[in-house]
C-alpha positions as CSV (number, residue, x, y, z in Angstrom):
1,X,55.9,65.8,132.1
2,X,52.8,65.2,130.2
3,X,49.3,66.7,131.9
4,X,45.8,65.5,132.2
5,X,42.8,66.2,133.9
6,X,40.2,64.0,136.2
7,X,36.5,64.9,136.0
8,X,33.3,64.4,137.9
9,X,30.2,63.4,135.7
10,X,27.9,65.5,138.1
11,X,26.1,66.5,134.4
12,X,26.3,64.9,131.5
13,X,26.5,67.8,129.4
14,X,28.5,69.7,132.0
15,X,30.9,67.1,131.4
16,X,30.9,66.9,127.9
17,X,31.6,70.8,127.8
18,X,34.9,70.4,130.4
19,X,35.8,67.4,128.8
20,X,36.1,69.6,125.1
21,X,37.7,72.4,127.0
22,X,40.5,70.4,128.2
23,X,41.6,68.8,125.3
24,X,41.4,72.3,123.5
25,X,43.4,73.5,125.8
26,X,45.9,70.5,125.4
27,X,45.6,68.0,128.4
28,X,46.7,64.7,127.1
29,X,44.9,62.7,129.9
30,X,41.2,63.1,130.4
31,X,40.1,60.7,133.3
32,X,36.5,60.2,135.1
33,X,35.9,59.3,137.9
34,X,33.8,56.1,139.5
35,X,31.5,56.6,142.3
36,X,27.9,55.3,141.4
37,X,25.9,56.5,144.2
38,X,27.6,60.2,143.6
39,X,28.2,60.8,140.2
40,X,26.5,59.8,136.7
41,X,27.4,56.4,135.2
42,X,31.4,55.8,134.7
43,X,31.0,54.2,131.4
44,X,27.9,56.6,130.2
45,X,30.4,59.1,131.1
46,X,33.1,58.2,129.4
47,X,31.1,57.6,126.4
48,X,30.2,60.9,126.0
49,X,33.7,62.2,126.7
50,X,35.5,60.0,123.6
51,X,32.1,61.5,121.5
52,X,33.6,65.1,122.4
53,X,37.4,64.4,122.0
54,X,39.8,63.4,119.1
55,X,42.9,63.1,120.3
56,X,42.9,63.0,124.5
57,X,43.7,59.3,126.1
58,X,40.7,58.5,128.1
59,X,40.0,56.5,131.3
60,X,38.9,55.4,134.5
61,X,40.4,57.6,137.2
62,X,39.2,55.2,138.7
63,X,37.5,52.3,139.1
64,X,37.3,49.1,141.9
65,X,37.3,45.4,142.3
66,X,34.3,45.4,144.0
67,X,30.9,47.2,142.3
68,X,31.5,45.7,138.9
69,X,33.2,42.2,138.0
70,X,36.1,42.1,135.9
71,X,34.5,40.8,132.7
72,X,31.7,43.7,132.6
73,X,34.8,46.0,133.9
74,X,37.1,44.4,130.6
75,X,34.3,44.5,127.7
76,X,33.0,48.0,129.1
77,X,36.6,49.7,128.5
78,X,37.3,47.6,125.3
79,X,34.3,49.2,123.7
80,X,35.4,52.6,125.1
81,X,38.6,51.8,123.6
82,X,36.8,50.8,119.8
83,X,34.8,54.2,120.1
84,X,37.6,56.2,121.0
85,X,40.1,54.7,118.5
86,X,42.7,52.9,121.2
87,X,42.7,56.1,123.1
88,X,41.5,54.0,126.7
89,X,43.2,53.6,129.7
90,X,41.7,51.3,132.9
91,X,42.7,52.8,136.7
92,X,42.1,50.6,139.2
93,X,41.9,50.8,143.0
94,X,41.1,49.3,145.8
95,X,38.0,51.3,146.3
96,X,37.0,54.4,147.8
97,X,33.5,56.5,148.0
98,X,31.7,54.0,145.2
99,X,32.0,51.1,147.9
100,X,31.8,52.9,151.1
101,X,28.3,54.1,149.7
102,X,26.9,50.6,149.4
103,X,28.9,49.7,153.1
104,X,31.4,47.6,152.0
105,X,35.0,47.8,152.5
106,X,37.7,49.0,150.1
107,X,39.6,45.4,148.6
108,X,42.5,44.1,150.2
109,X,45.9,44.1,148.1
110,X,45.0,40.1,146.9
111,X,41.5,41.0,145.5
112,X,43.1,43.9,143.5
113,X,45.9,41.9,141.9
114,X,43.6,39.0,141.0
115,X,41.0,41.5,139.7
116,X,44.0,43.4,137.3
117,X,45.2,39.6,136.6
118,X,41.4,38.9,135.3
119,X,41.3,41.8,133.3
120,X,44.5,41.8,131.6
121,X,43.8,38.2,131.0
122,X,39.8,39.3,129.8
123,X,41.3,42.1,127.3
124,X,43.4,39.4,125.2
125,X,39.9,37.7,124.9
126,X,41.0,34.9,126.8
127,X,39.8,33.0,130.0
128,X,40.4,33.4,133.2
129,X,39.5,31.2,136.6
130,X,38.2,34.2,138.6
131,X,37.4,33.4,142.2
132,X,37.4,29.8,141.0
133,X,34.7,30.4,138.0
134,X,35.6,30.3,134.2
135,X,35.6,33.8,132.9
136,X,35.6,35.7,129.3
137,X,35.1,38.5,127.1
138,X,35.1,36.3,123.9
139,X,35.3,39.5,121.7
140,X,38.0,41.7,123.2
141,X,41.6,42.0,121.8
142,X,42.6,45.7,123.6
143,X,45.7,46.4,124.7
144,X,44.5,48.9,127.3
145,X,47.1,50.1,129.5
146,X,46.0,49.3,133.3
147,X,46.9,52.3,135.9
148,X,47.2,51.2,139.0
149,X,46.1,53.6,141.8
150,X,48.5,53.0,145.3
151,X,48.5,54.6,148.4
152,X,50.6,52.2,150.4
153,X,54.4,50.7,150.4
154,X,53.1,47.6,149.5
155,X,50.2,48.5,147.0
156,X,53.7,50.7,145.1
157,X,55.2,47.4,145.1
158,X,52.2,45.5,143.8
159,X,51.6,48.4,141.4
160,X,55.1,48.5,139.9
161,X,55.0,44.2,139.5
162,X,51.8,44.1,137.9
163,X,50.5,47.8,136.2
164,X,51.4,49.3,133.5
165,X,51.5,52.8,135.1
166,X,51.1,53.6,138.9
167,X,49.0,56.6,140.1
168,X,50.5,57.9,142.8
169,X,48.4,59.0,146.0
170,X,51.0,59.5,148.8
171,X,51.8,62.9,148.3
172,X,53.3,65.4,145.6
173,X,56.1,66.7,147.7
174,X,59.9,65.3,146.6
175,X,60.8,63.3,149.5
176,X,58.0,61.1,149.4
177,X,57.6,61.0,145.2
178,X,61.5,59.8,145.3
179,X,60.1,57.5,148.5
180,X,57.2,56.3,146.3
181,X,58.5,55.7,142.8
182,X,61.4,53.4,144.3
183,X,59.2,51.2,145.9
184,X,57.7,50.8,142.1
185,X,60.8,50.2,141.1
186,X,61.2,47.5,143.4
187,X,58.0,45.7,142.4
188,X,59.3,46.4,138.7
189,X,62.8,44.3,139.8
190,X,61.0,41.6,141.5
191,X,58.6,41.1,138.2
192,X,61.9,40.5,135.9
193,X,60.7,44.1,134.2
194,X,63.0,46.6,132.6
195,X,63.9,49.2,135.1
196,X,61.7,52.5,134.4
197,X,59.0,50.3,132.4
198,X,56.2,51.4,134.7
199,X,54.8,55.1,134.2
200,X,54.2,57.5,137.2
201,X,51.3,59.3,137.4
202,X,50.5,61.6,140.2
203,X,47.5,62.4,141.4
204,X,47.0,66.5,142.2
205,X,43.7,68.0,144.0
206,X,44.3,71.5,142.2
207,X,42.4,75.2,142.1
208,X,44.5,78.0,140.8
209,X,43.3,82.0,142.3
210,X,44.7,85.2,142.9
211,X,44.3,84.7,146.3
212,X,46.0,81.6,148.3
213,X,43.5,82.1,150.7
214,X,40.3,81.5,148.4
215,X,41.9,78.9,146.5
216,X,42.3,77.1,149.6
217,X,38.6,77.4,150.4
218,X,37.1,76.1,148.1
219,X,38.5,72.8,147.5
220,X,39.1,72.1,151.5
221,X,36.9,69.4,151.4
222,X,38.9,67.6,148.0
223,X,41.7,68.2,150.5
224,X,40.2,65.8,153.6
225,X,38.6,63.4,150.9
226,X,43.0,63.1,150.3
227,X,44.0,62.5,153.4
228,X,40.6,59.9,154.2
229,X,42.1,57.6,151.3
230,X,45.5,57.8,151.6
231,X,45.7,57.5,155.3
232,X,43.5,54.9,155.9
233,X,44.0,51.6,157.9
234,X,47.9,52.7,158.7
235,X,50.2,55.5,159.1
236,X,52.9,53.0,158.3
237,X,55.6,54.1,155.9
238,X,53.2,57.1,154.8
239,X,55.6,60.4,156.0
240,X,52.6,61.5,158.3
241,X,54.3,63.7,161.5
242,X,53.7,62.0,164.9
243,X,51.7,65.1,165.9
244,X,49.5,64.6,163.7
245,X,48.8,60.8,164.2
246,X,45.2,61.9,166.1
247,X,44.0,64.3,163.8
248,X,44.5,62.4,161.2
249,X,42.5,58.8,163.6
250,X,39.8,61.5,163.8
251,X,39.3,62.4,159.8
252,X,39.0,58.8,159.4
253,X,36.0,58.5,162.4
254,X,34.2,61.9,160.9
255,X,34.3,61.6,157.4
256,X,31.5,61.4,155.3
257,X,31.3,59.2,152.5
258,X,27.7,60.3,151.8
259,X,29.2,64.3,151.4
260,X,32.2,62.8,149.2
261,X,34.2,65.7,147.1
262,X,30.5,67.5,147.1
263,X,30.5,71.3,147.3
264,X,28.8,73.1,150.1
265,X,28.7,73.8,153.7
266,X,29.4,70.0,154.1
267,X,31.0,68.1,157.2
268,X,34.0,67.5,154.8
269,X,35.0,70.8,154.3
270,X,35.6,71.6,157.9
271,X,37.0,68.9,158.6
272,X,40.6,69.8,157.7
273,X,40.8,72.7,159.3
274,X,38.7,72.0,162.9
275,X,41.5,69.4,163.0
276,X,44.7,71.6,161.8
277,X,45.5,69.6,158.6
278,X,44.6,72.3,156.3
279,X,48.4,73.4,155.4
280,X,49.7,69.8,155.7
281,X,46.9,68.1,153.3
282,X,47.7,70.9,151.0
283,X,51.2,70.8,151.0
284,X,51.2,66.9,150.7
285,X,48.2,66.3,148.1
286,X,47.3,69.6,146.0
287,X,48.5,72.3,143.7
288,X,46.7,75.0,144.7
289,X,47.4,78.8,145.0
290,X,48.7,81.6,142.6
291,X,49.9,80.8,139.2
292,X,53.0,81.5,139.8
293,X,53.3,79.0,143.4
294,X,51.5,76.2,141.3
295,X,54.4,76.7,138.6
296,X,57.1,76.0,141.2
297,X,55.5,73.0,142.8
298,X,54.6,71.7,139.3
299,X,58.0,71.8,138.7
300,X,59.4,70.3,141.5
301,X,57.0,67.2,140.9
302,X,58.4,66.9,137.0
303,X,61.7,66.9,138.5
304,X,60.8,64.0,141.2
305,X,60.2,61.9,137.8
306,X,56.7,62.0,137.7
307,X,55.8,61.1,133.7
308,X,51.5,62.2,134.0
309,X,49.7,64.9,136.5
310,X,46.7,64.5,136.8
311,X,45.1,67.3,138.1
312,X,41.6,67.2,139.6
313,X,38.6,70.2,138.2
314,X,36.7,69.6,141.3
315,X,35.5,72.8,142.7
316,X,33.0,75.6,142.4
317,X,34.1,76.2,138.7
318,X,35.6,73.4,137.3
319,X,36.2,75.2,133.9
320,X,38.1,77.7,135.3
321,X,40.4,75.0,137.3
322,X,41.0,73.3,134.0
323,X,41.4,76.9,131.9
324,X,44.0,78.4,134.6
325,X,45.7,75.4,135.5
326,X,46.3,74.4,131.8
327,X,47.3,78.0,130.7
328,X,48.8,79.7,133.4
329,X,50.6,76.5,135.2
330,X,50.8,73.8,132.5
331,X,51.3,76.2,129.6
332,X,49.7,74.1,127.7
333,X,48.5,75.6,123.9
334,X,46.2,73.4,122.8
């Protein structure tokens, strides 16, 4: 299993710093994340971290039908692509904190695949009848892989029929990875592709301590902004214990996009634990703990067939999530 890390451009030269650690360290994946109203331009961002790397692939981690159309979306990550010497990846979404900020809805599962469809299309340097217009980058020819970010049964599907790798967002324990990467399989089968074609990525909220206890703390509220995505609109096929169903209706009422993955004495971070989902969320979504706890779950998540972890620096010290995780859980050596 292959490693890489997903960043918040909350500084520019923070990030550029982070970004130069991690692939020192010897993360293959560097990802950024897209929230507009939060965080420093996605494509500014990302600019500045293929300026600071060499040999890291570089992405979206990840980005939504709905703040930017698919031809500013295609000829943005083609030129991140030229700069960084076909080292770009695109994620895509549905949507999460970058369109709840401007009060709009996340896109439903047809607006997503038509968005990918445009892209792909868009990347070749072809046209493509978007929402019934005539569309084009005229000077792209990229072969970016497109990640696919899925929460859902039917997003997997989707994902596995139309991505070229899936992040997975339902949970990092092995019943539901084994649950989740056959339902990409499925969409792979009904697309006519090879079986195992499709990459899975998972998707890890992460913080590495000596104590369990304080790395719990301090990236509670990463840990509700988990369970606000992936449990939205149904508990459907999504593993979540029946006495649970409430707390869970509640962090969807109470959280705040506004206070998204921000540090602090914020709404968010007390959420999980006024509400008893503190050990659950953190079972389910994170790898977070002492070195040697992280090592076993880390494990256990290779073994499910997971082929990328992405693993989130999204805490008080980002440096040192990205230093401990990668040494003294990823053994990476740079």
């Amino acid at each position: 299993m292959k490693f890489g890390v997903t960043l918040l451009a909350d500084d520019l030269g923070a990030l550029a710093e982070r970004a130069r650690l991690a692939e020192q360290i010897g993360y293959g994946y560097i990802g950024v994340a897209d929230s507009q109203s939060l965080f420093r331009e996605l494509y500014v961002s990302l600019t500045v971290v293929a300026q600071v790397t060499n040999r890291a692939r570089i992405g979206t981690a990840v980005t939504n039908p709905l703040t930017r159309h698919p031809a500013v979306t295609s000829s943005a990550i083609a030129s991140i692509d030229e700069l960084s010497n076909g080292r770009a990846f695109l994620g895509i979404g549905s949507g999460d904190s970058a369109v709840l900020n401007l009060d709009l809805r996340p896109a439903r599962l047809a607006q997503v695949k038509e968005y990918v469809q445009a892209v792909r299309t868009h990347l070749t340097g072809k046209s493509y009848s978007y929402q019934g217009r005539d569309t084009h980058v005229r000077w792209a020819n990229s072969s970016v892989p497109i990640l696919m970010a899925a929460e859902g049964p039917r997003t997997l599907k989707l994902a596995g029929e139309i991505a070229d790798a899936v992040l997975v967002h339902t949970g990092l324990t092995p019943e539901i990875l084994e649950s989740s990467i056959a339902m990409v399989r499925e969409g792979e089968d009904e697309a006519g592709k090879p079986q195992g074609s499709v990459e899975i990525w998972a998707f890890a909220k992460c913080n590495v301590a000596d104590d369990q206890d304080e790395a719990m703390q301090e990236i509670k509220m990463a840990l509700a902004a988990s369970g606000h995505h992936a449990f939205r609109y149904t508990l459907e096929g999504k593993y979540v214990p029946e006495e649970l169903h409430e707390s869970v209706a509640v962090l969807q009422r109470e959280y705040e996009p506004m206070e998204h993955e921000q540090l602090g004495d914020t709404r968010n971070a007390t959420l999980s634990d006024e509400l008893g989902l503190t050990d659950f969320l953190a079972d389910r979504f994170a790898v977070v703990g002492r070195p040697e706890e992280c090592r076993k779950k880390v494990a256990a998540i290779a073994k499910a067939g997971v082929d990328v972890l992405l693993a989130t620096a999204i805490g008080p010290k980002p440096d040192v999530i990205i230093e401990r995780f990668g040494r003294e859980v990823a053994s990476l050596s740079g």
